[in-house]
Each structure stands twice: as structure tokens, then as C-alpha cells.
N, C-alpha and C positions, 0 to 999 in steps of 0.2 A: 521637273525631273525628280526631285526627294519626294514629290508626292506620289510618283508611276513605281520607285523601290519600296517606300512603305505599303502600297501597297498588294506590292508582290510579294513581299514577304507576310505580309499579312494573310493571304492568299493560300501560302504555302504552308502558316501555321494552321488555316482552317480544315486544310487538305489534309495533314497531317492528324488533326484532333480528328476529323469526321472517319477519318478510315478507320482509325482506333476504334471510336465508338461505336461500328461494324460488329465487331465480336462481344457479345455478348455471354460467352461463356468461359469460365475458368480459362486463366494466362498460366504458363510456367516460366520461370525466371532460366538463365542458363544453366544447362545441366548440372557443372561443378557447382552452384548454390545448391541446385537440387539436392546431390548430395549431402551438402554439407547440413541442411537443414533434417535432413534423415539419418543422421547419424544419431545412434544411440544416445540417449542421458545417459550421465553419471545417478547414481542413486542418492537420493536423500539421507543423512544418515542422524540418528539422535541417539544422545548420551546416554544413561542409566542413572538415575538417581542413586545406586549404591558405589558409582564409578567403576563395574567392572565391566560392564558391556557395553559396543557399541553398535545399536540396529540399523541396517541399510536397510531403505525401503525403496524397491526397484519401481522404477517406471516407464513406462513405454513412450515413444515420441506423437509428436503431434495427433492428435483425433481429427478423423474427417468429420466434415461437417454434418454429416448423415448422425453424429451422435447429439451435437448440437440441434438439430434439429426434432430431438423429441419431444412429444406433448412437453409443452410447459404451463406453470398456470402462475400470474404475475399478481403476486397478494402482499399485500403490508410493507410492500419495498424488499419482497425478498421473493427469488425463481425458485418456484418446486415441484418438483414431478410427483402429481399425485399419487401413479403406478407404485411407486416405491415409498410413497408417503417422507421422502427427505428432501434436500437440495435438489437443485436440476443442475446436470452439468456434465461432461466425458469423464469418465475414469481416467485415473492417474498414475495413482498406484498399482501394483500388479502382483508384488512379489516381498517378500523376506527374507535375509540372511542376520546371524548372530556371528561379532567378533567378540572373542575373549583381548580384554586391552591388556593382559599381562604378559599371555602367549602369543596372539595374535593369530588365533585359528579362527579360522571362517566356515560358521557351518549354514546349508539353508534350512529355513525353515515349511517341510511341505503343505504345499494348500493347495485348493482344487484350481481346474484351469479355469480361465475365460473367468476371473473375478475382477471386482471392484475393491481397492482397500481404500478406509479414512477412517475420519477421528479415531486417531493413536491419542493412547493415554498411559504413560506409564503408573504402576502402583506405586504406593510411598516405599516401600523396602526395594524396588528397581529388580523384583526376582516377577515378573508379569509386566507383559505388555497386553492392553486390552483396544481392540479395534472394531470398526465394522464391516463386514462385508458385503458389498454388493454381489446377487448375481441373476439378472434378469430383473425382474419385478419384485424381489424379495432381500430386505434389510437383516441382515444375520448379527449376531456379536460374536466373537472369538477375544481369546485369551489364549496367550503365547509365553509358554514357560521357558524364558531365554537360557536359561544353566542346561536344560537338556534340549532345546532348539526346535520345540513341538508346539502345536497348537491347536486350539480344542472348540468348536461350538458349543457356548451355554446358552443362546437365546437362537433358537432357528428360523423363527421370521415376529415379523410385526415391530421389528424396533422402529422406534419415531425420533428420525433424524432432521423434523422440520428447525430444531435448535441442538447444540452440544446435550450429544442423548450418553455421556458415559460418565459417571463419578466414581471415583474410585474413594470405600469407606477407608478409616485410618487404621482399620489392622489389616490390610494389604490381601485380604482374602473374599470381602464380598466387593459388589459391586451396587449402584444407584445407577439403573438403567430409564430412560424414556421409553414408555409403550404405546400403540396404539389402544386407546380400548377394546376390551372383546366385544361389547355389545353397542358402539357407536354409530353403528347401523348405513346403509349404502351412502355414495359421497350424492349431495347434491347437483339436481341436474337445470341446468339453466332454464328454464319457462321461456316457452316461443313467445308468448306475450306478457311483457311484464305488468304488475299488478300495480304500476301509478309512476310516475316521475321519478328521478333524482333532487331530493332537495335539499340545499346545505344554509343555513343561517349565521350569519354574523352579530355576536352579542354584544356589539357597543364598546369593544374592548380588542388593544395593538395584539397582533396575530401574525407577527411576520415571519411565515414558515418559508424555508428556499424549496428550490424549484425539485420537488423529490417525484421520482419516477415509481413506475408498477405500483402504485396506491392502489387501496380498493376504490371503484366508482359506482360500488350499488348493493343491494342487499343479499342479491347472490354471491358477490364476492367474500363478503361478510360472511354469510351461512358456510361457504368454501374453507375461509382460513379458519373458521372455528371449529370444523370437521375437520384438518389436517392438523390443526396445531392444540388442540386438544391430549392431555395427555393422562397415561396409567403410571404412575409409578412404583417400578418394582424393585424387589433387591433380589441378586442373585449369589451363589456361591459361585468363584471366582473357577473353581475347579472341579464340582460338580453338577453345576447348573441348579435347576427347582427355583423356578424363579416365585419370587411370594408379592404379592399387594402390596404398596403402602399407601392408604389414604384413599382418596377419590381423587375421580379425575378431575384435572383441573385446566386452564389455558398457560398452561407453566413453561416459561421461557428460560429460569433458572434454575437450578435444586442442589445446594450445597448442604454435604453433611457437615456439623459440628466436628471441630477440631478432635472433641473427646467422644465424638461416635455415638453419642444419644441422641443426638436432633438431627433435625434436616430445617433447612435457611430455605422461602420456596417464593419464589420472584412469579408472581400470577398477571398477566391481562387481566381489564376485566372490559364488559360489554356495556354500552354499545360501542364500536368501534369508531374513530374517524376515518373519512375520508379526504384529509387534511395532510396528515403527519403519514410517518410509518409505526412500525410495531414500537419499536423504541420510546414510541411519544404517547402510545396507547392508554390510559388510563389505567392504572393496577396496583397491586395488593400485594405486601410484603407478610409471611406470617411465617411464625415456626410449630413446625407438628413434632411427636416422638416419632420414635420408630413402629409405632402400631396404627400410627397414621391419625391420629388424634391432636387436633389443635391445642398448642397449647397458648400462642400470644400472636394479637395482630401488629405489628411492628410499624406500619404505613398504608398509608393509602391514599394515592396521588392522582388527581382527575386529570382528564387527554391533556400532555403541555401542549399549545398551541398558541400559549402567547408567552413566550418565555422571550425576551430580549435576546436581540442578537449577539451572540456572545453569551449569550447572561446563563443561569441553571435555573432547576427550578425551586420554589421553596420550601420550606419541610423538607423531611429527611430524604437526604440524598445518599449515593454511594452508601449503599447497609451493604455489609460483610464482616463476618466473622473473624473474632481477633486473633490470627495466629497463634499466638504465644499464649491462649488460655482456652479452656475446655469448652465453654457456653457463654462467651460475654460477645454482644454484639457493636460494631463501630458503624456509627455514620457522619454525614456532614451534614450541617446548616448554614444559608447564607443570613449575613445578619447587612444586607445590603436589598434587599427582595427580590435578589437573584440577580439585579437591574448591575452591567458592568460599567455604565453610566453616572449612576448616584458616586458621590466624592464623600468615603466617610473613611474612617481610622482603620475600621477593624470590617473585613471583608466577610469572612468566614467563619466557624467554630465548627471544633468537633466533640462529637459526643459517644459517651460507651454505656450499655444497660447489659446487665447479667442478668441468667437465667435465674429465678425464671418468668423473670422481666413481667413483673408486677411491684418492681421498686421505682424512687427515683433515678433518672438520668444523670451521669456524672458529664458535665464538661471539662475535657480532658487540657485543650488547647484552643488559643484565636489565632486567626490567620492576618495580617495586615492586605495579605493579596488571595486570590483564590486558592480554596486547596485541590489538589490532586492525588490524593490519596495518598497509601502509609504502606514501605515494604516491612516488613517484622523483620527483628533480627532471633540470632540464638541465644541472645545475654536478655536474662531475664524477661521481660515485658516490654521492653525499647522497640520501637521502630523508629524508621527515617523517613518521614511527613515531608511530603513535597509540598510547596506553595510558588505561584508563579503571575505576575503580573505582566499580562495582556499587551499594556501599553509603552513599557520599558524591555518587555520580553527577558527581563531580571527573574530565575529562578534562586529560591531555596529550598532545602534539603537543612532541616531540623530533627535531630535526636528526642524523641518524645518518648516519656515513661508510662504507657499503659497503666501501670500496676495503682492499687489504690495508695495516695499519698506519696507519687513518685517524685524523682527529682526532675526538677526545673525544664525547661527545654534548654537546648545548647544549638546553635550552628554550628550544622556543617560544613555546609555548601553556599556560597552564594557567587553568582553568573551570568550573564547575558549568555540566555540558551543559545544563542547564533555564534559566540565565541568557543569554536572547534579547538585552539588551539589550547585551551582553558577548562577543556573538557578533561573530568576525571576520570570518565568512564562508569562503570556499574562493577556494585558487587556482586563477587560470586556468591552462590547459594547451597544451602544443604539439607536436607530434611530433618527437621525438627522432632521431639518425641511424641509430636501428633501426626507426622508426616507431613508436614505442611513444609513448601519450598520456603525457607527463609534466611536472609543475608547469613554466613556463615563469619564466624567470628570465633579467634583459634586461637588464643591465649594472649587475648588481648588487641588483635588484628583483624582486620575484616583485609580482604583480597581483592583490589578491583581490575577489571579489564575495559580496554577500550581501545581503541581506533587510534589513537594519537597520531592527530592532526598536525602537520606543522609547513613550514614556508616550502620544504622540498616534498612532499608529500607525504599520505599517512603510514606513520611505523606506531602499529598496536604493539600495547606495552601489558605487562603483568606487575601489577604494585602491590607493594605490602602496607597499609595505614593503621594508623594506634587509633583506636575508639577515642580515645582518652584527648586525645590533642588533634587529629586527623593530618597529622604529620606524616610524609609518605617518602617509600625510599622501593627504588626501582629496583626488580627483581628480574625484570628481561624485558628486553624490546627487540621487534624485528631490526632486521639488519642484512645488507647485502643486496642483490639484483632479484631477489624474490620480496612477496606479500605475504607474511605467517600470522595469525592470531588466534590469540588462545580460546579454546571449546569449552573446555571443563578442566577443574582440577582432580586431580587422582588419588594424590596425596593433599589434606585439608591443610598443610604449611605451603602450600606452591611447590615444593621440591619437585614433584611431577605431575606433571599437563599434558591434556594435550591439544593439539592446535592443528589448525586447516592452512595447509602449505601450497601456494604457486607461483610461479612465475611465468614468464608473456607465453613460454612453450608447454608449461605442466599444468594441466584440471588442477583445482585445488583435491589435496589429499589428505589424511587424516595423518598427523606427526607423534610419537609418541618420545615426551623430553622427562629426563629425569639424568641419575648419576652418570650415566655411560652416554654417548653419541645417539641423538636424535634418529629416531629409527621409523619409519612409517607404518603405519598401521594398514592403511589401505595403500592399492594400487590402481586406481580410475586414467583409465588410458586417454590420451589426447585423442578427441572425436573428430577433428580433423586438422592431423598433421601437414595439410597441403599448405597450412597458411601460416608455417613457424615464421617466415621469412618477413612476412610483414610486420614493419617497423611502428615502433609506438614510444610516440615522447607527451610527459606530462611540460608544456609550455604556458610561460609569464610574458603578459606583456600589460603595458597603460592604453584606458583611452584617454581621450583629449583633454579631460577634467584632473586627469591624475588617480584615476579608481583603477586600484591592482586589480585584471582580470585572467584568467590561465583557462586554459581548454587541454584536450588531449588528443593529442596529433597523433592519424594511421597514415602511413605510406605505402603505398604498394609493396608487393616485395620484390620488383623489377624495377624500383626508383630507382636514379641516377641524380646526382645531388647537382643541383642546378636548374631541371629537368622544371619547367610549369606545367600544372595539372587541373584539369578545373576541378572543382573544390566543393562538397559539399559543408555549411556549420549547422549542425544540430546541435539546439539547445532547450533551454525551460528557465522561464524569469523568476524570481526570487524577489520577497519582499527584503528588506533592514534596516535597522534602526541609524547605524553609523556606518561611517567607510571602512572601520578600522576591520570589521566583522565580515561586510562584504567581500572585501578584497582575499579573506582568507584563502590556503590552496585547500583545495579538500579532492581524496581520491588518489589512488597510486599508479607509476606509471610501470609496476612490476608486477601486476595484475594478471593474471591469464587473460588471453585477448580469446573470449570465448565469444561467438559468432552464433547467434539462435536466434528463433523467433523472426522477428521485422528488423530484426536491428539493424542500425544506419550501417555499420560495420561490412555490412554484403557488399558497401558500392564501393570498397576501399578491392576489392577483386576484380571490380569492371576499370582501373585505372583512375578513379577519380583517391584524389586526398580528404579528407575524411577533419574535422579539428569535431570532435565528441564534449557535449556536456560545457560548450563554450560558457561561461558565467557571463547572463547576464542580468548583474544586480541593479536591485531596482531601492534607492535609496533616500530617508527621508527620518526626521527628526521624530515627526510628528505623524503615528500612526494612522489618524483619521484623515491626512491631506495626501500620503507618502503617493497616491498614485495619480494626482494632478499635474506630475514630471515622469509619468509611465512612460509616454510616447520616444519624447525626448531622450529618455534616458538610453531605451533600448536600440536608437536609431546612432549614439554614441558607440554604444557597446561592440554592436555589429560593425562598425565602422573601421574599430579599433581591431577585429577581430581580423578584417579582410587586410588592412593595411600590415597587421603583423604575418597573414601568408605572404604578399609581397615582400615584405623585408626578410623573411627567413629563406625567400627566394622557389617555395614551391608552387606559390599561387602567382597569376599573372593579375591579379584586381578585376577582370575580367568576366571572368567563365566560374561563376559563383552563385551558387544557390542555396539558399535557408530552409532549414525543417525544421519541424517539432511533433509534439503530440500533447492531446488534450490545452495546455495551455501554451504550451510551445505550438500547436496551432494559430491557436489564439496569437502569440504573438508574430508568428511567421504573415497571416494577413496584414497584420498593422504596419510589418518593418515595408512589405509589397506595396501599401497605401501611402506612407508616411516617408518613402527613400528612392533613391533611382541604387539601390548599393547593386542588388542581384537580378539575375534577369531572370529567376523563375523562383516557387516555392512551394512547399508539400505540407500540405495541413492534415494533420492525424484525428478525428474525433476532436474536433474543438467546438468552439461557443463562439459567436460571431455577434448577434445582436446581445447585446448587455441588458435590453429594457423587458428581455424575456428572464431575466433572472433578478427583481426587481428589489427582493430584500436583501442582496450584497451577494458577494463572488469572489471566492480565494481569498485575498485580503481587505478588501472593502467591505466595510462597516457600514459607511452611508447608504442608505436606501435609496431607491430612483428620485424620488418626491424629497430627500435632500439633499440628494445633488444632480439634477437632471444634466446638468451641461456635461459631470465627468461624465454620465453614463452613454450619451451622446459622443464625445468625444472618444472612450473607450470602446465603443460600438466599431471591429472593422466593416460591420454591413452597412453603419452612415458614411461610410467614406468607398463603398465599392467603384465608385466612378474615377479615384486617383489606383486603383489598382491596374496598374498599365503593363504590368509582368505576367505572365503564362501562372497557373495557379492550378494545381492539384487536389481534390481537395478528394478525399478516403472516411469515411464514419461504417460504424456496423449499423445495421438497419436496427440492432435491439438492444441498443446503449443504453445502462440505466445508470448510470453515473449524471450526477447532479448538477443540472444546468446546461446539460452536453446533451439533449439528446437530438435526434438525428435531422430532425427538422432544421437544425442552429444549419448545418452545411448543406440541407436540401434549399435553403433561402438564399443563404451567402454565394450558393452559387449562378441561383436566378437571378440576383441582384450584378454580380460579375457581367453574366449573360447577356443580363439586360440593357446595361452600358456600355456593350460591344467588345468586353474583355473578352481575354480569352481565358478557357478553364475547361476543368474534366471534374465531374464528380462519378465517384466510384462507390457503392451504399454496397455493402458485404452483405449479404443476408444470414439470419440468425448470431450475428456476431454483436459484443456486448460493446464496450467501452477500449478494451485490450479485444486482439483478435486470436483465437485458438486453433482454430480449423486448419488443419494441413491446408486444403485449398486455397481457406481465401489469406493463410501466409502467402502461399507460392505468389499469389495472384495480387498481391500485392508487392512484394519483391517485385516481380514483372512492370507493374503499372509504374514504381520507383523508380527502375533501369530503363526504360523506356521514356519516359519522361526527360529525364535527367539527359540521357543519351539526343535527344531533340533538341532540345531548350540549352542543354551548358556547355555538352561536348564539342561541338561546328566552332571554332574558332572565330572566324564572322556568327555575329549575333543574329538567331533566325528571326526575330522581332525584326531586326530592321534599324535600331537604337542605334548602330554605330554607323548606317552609313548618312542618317539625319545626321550626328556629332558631326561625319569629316567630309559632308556636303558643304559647299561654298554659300554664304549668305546671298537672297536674292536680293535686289534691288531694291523691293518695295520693304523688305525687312531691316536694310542699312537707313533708309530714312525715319 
């Protein structure tokens, strides 16, 4: 008898999945989604470096796929559409408006129709904003004089946007643009018959690159990204255009001008290219030219990294950039470790400073006991604050270091376990310096920080004042009340007036402007859909069985009735740390605007299901190199504790419960399916399924396949397909380039399902990356969520079959 219902329900899920699988073409989700995912964006808006304006940058909603779907060409680990010679991707931006922050008059800024806008770049004085324009097959640059609300083409085509093509020099009137060459001659055209093999050698030497996508594979692709990414550079007048030469062209990914405007800093590739790494790892040349394009010093010169330790950097000079707070001195790092995060020695790191025009010795400035991460400049003097951070403690510092020659001592600032939120100071705010350069601003003795402030009931960002001198701090405002406020910028360089981005569960966030009189808003970005003020939203604590504080964020319908059970979806993403105390933190407020876009789980909280968002589940261990030999276990806790606290709060029945994620909340949602009977279904977004395809480590593993073959095995949910006895969803974009995900990992996991009789749907989006953009295949995946979900958790009686095997009678030969 439980074998003739199992497999009639079995029956009925095949019935079910095959009809599905019928339609092949674009799903819509119910129309009020439809809606609400077509509602307008609110605009993007950024500050002004001189604090008196603030720029909205208007954008249009979702792109159909039909834009996604233009020629692309997949080089160096990065999409570019050679038509345009920049990025590949739908436009975003659309539009311009200028707010005065004093009076608060909004005016627009006109530009032509049907454009493309990006890389915004303000100038150091904040009276220009410098952008590019897309329109059609042609990269423009524009400059927009915000005090009068106009904006003006100085470069009409040929700008080269395959890297950040816009430098703004430090008297706030020329510009450092990227050009195509004029005479770099037609793009490469692939050879019907190639002219020999692919061949790659290995030199006797550790090489463990992870699993990086869109590489080049051949010598066409080579000759390709050297044609596109080839560059002119020019300077321009910021307000009458004449653009002039500098230098020759070069494979230049970088070009910083000198703080005091005589040089330019120039970050080159050089050839031959790997097929190994990305651009990133490319072999290349650090040099500085004048301004009439004449070398004057080669600063580096670093061959392909391709065996750089996991974790580890590479040797010789690293991070070259120029020192804020002086005209021509340049800063880099050294590992005094061989890069290797493995070797156990005192002193980790150094850094170093050479001035122009750097044909003297090298000053070492300062040692690092742990790696460095570079140095923000402040406005006092020569100081900056040097971060350094150990890997295996996940203990940062922040050090006061004196540039200057013959400076004083270093001092701490800062020191923290970066995972301790609640310990967090936040960041200084900044201000442009007399080179124009952003740097921590420091105002008669105080530096100003902002930050998130973390705490047990959730986050209230705060605005501190701290003394240089002792880093003693005393609070100047924190949010407070049933809304989310945090501070943008300062207005006034004492904090007296800020302003801050204002919401609560019913209002967009808005722009606030605080000072002596009543908080008064700057903008007014209207709720994009008011339909769904009523839905409820609680930031919830509870334990799992171990004692590990975990909290999620509970949606309820907005027609709940308190008692009422609801099946349930938990979305979440696992998280490495070092202790419980850090784990357990709450992070996240529950006075957030409950803004609804995109995929988000949030849509199925309008089909009637309960929703617990961003469930934590920490994944915890003393010992960085073992922490995920208790992965499994841990997250099988987590979720446990997740579903038992819906029952106790009384919305979930234990029952009618189902697990998501994306990318590694994929990843984990298969494992919790193989390794629990908790849910009887789950929705994997773009995850990684076999672990032995990403063999030199993954998110937080260190270990290599070849040292530890059993985690990776174990961590693999494609070696365990066969315990996957739950309904299983599984969604990837057909053109993920995101590392170690790409689309294969879910084309296998789900043959593998298939194959052991499970049951499952895979859904491969076409042209869609790692995140999905495309109105379509949003809608069409909302669709494939509610539908799913609606089969699998809604039915009361479970359509598997699960609960009438549970309260079937044992048979006879089963009691013996």
C-alpha cells in the first residue's frame, strides 16, 4: 500500500515537472509582480566634492534581453563590445538632474535622447561632473557644469572605455581621457583555419590559479584584446574640448595624474599574454611620463603572476600609487614573506616611498607584522592611516603612519576582528585636499567617522567625532526611531550639517538635509509600489541547538492573521568565523524600506507564503584552514533552528518549508536537500555543485583538492546527488562568469539528480551572467519560483509523498 502512494505521487510530480517543461518560452509571474517589477527606479544620486550639490542620475528599469544579447567578445576575464570599443552590457543610466543642498532647487540637466550614461567622475573643486556617453556604436565624453545645470561634448567619439577612461587633472579644468588610436588599423578577424594548436607549458613551478572564466584561448584572442585595449592618451580642456596627445600608445589599464599635475603614474600590460590568469595577472610595467609624454622612470616590472600562493601577493613592488599628501613621491608595498601567506615570520610586509624624480634611494616608510592593505592620506600633514590585516585571526589594524621624511613613529588606531560589527568604527569622512585628492578630513584636530553601528537590536549608523591625537570618540548622532538614516556627506567640515539617506519599511530612502533647524529632505523619490506598505517585517533572534545566536528577517503577508501557518520560504548565504561571539552578531535593520526588485525572495511574500530573509547561517571554527570540516553539520543546525523558531513564533507549521539561496546559498541549499529531511523542496540560483572543478579552493577554503580530497568530496553536493530526495530547482544564466560557478556546475548537478531518479527542473537563462538583468528572464524566473514553490510547499499534504510513508502503518516484515 505505501509503495502504490509513493508512487502515485511520484507520478504526479513527474506529471507535473514534464508539463512544465512543455513551455519553452519566456513565463510571467502574476500580473501585480509584473507590476511591481516595472515600476520605476528611484535615481542614483552622488555628492559633490565641494558639498554644494547633489547629482541624480536617472535610470530606466529593467533591459530586455535583446540588449544582453549584443555581439560580445569574452577577453582577459572581462565582456566588451567591440562596436563601442568599452564594456558589454544594457545601459542604465539615462538622465541628469542638479540639486542645490542649500536651497534645494532641482534643476535637469539637457542631453540628447536614447543615450547611454557612465563613468561619472567628479572634478576636485565639485563645480564639473565628467561622463560618458553611449549612443549607438559611439563612446562620447561630456562635462556637465552643475552651478549652471549644462552639459557639453569635448570628446565626440573614439573614447576607449575597455578600463576607467576618465582622470580628472588637479586644477579641475583638463581632463586624462583613454583614446582609441587613430591609426590602429581594422579589429582582427578570426582565420577559418587556424595557423597550429593551442599550446600551454607548465615550468616546474606551484601555479594554482582558480577557476577564472572568459580567458583568452588562442592567439586570436590575444591579437583581439591588444586591439581593443590598446590605448591613446589624451588631455583635454574640461570646457573647450582640443583634445592633445600624450605619449604613445600603450596596453594601459591605469593613468594617474601626480597629485601636483606634472606627471602621469601609467599601469601598462605587457605581451605575451596568458592564457592562464586575467588581465589582472597579465605581466606589466609600472612607469611615469611628463606631460609631453616622455618617460621619465620605470618604477616595476612584474611577469604573468600565475604562481602567486593562495592568498599570498606577489613579490616586488606591489600597490604603486601616488602619495596624496605630496606633489611627486610615489608609495608601494613589499612582501618580506615571498608573498607565501604560509611561511610563519615576524614581519609580513614593508612599505616603501621614492620621489621624483626617482633616481634616488628608496625610503622604507614602515613594517607590517600582518599583510598590508593599503594607506588612506589624511589632511594633517603627511599622515595616513595604513591598514594591515591578518588572514588567519581576521584581526585588522589601522596605523597612523608619517609619510614625511623623518616623520613621527607610527601609533594605533585601530585594532579588531574585521567580523566584529558591533566594534566597528566605521570610516572617515573625506575632503579634498590642496592637490584635490579625496583624503580623510581632519578639522581642528578631529577626523569624523560614519558607519552602520551594528548592535544586538539592529543597525543605528551613527556620526562620531574622534581626536587624532588619542582616537577618543564622542557621538555626535545616531539614527533613532521606526526608520533607517545614515549619514552621505558632511556639509559643514564640523558635522554641524549632513546629510543622510532617510527610510522606513513604507518610504524609498530619501536624501535628509540636518543641521540647526528641523531635518528637512532634500529629495522626494516616491514609494514604487505602495501596494505592499501592509506587509510586515520583523528583524527575529533565536538559538540553534549548540547555543549559536542566529536572527533572520521575517516578511508576512499583509493579510496575515496572527496564528495563521503559512508555508514558508528561508533564504539565506553561509558565512565563514572565527568565534561564536562574531557569528552570532545581529547585522541589518528591521526599519529598512522593504523594496521589492529584481529576483528577490520578497515577491513570494505577495503569493501568501512567509518569507524569514538573510537567515544567518554561520559557519564556525577556531582554525581557519579546518573551519569547513563542520560545514555540513553546522548548516544542517542552522536551518533547523531556523524552521523550529517559525513554529514557536507560530507562522510556520514545520511542515510546508522550503530553502533558497544564490550562488553559494545555492551551493548551500543542495547540501541542506542531501544532508536533512528539514524541507521538502529547494531553489538553487547560479551555484557550484562539484567542488573538484574548482580545485585550488572556493570562498573560504584554502586547502587544495590534492590536500584535502575527502573535504572536497564531502563538500561536493554532486557526490551526494543520490540522498537528494526533495524536488530541487535549480536556475544558472547560460553566460556566468563569475568564478567557479559557471553553468556547467548546474547543467551536471542536475544530470546527476536526474540520474538517481530525483526529481528536478533546471532552467539555463540565455545570455544572462552570474546576477540576472533581463526583464524576461527576471519575470521568467519569478514564474519558475512561484510555481515551483506553489507545487512542492503550498498542498498541505506533501506532493512527494513523505508524509503518507511517515503516518503509514509498519508492515510486518518491517516490525521483525
Amino acid at each position: 500500500m505505501i509503495r502504490n502512494i509513493l508512487a502515485l505521487a511520484g507520478c504526479a510530480g513527474l506529471i507535473s515537472a514534464a508539463a512544465l517543461a512543455q513551455d519553452n518560452t519566456y513565463r510571467l509571474p502574476p500580473q501585480d509582480i509584473v507590476d511591481i517589477v516595472d515600476a520605476p527606479a528611484a535615481p542614483w544620486t552622488t555628492f559633490s566634492p565641494d558639498r554644494r550639490h547633489l547629482l541624480l542620475i536617472n535610470r530606466e528599469s529593467l533591459p530586455p534581453v535583446a540588449e544582453l544579447a549584443r555581439p560580445m567578445e569574452r577577453l582577459a576575464g572581462l565582456r566588451l563590445d567591440a562596436a563601442t570599443n568599452g564594456r558589454h552590457g544594457p545601459r542604465t543610466a539615462t538622465g541628469l538632474s542638479v540639486i542645490d543642498v542649500t536651497t534645494g532647487e532641482e534643476r535637469t540637466i539637457p542631453l540628447p535622447d536614447d543615450i547611454g550614461l557612465s563613468n561619472f567622475d567628479w572634478s576636485p573643486d565639485g563645480r564639473y561632473a565628467a561622463f560618458v556617453v553611449t549612443q549607438g556604436s559611439t563612446l562620447s565624453l561630456w562635462v556637465a557644469d552643475v552651478e549652471r545645470a549644462r552639459a557639453r561634448e569635448v570628446i565626440s567619439e573614439g573614447v576607449n572605455a575597455v578600463f576607467d577612461p576618465i582622470s580628472w587633472m588637479p586644477d579641475s579644468e583638463t581632463l586624462l581621457v583613454n583614446t582609441v588610436p587613430a591609426d590602429r588599423g581594422p579589429m582582427p578577424q578570426r582565420p577559418l583555419v587556424p595557423a597550429g594548436p593551442v599550446i600551454q607549458e607548465a615550468g616546474g613551478y606551484e601555479a594554482p590559479v582558480r577557476t577564472y572564466q572568459d580567458l583568452l584561448t588562442d592567439s586570436h584572442d590575444a591579437a583581439l584584446f591588444a586591439w581593443m585595449a590598446t590605448t591613446q592618451l589624451v588631455m583635454v580642456d574640461a570646457r573647450r574640448g582640443r583634445p592633445q596627445p600624450v605619449g604613445d600608445p600603450d596596453l594601459i589599464y591605469s593613468a594617474d595624474p601626480a597629485p601636483g599635475g606634472e606627471m602621469i603614474l601609467i599601469g601598462a600590460m605587457q605581451q605575451p599574454f596568458s592564457y592562464d590568469v586575467n588581465w589582472a595577472s597579465f605581466a606589466d610595467r609600472t612607469y611615469v611620463i611628463d606631460l609631453d609624454g616622455n618617460e621619465i622612470a620605470e618604477i616595476a616590472r612584474q611577469p604573468i603572476a600565475d604562481s602567486v600562493p593562495i592568498g599570498g601577493v606577489i613579490t616586488g613592488r606591489r600597490s604603486i600609487g601616488w602619495q596624496a599628501s605630496h606633489p611627486a613621491r610615489i608609495v608601494w608595498a613589499e612582501a618580506l614573506d615571498g608573498g607565501d601567506p604560509r611561511v610563519e615570520i615576524d614581519e609580513r610586509d614593508s612599505v616603501w616611498t621614492l620621489g621624483a624624480p626617482f633616481d634616488g634611494e628608496p625610503v622604507e616608510v614602515a613594517r607590517f607584522e600582518d599583510r598590508y592593505y593599503g594607506t588612506q592620506y589624511t589632511s594633517e600633514g603627511e599622515t595616513g592611516l595604513a591598514v594591515e590585516y591578518d588572514r588567519d585571526t581576521r584581526i585588522i589594524r589601522r596605523w597612523v603612519i608619517d609619510f614625511a621624511e623623518n616623520g613621527a613613529a607610527p601609533r594605533l588606531a585601530e585594532e579588531r576582528n574585521l567580523q566584529d560589527a558591533y566594534a566597528d568604527p566605521g570610516s572617515p569622512e573625506t575632503v579634498r585636499n590642496e592637490f584635490g585628492r579625496a583624503v580623510a578630513a581632519i578639522e581642528d584636530g578631529y577626523l569624523y567617522y560614519t558607519g552602520t553601528g551594528a548592535t544586538p537590536e539592529g543597525n543605528r549608523p551613527f556620526l562620531n567625532r574622534v581626536s587624532f591625537d588619542t582616537f577618543e570618540t564622542e557621538e555626535l548622532w545616531r539614527n533613532s526611531g521606526e526608520n533607517y538614516e545614515r549619514v552621505i556627506g558632511l556639509v559643514e567640515a564640523d558635522g554641524s550639517v549632513f546629510l543622510s539617506s532617510y527610510e522606513d519599511p513604507e518610504t524609498p530612502p530619501n536624501v535628509r538635509l540636518h543641521g540647526d533647524s528641523d531635518p528637512r529632505f532634500v529629495t522626494d523619490f516616491p514609494n514604487p509600489h505602495p501596494q505592499l506598505n501592509e506587509i510586515s517585517r520583523e528583524l527575529i533572534t533565536y538559538e540553534r541547538a549548540d547555543g549559536m545566536p542566529l536572527s533572520a528577517t521575517l516578511y508576512l503577508p499583509a493579510d496575515y492573521e496572527e496564528g495563521q501557518t503559512l508555508p514558508l520560504l528561508i533564504w539565506a548565504y553561509p558565512l565563514e568565523y572565527n568565534n561564536a561571539e562574531t557569528a552570532g552578531q545581529v547585522r541589518g535593520s528591521p526599519y529598512e524600506f522593504t523594496r521589492v526588485a529584481g529576483t528577490s525572495p520578497r515577491f513570494l511574500v505577495t503569493q501568501g507564503y512567509a518569507l524569514m530573509e538573510n537567515a544567518t547561517m554561520p559557519v564556525v571554527g577556531d582554525d581557519p584552514e579546518t573551519v569547513n570540516d563542520s560545514f555540513i553539520e553546522q548548516l544542517v543546525l542552522s536551518a533547523q533552528a531556523a524552521v523550529d523558531e517559525s513554529v514557536r513564533l507560530g507562522f510556520g507549521d514545520g511542515d510546508r518549508v522550503a530553502v533558497a539561496g544564490h550562488s553559494y546559498g545555492a551551493f548551500m541549499t543542495a547540501h541542506l536537500l542531501a544532508a536533512s529531511d528539514i524541507f521538502r523542496t529547494g531553489i538553487a540560483r547560479s551555484g557550484a555543485y562539484n567542488r573538484t572543478l574548482t580545485p585550488f579552493g572556493f570562498q573560504s577554503e584554502r586547502r587544495t583538492f590534492w590536500a584535502a580530497p575527502d573535504t572536497y568530496f564531502e563538500l561536493s553536493p554532486f557526490m551526494h546527488a543520490d540522498d537528494i530526495n526533495e524536488p530541487i530547482l535549480l536556475i544558472h544564466g547560460q553566460m556566468d562568469n563569475n568564478s567557479g560557478t559557471f553553468p556547467m556546475q548546474s547543467e551536471r548537478m542536475f544530470a546527476a539528480v536526474k540520474g538517481n531518479a530525483g526529481t528536478a527542473r533546471l532552467v539555463m537563462l540565455p545570455y544572462e551572467s552570474h546576477g540576472y538583468s533581463g526583464r524576461e528572464s527576471v519575470l521568467h524566473v519569478l514564474a519558475e519560483s512561484i510555481d515551483w514553490l506553489n507545487t512542492w510547499v503550498l498542498p498541505i499534504e506533501d506532493p512527494t509523498g513523505r508524509d503518507a510513508a511517515e503516518d503509514a502503518p509498519e508492515s510486518d516484515a518491517a516490525t521483525e
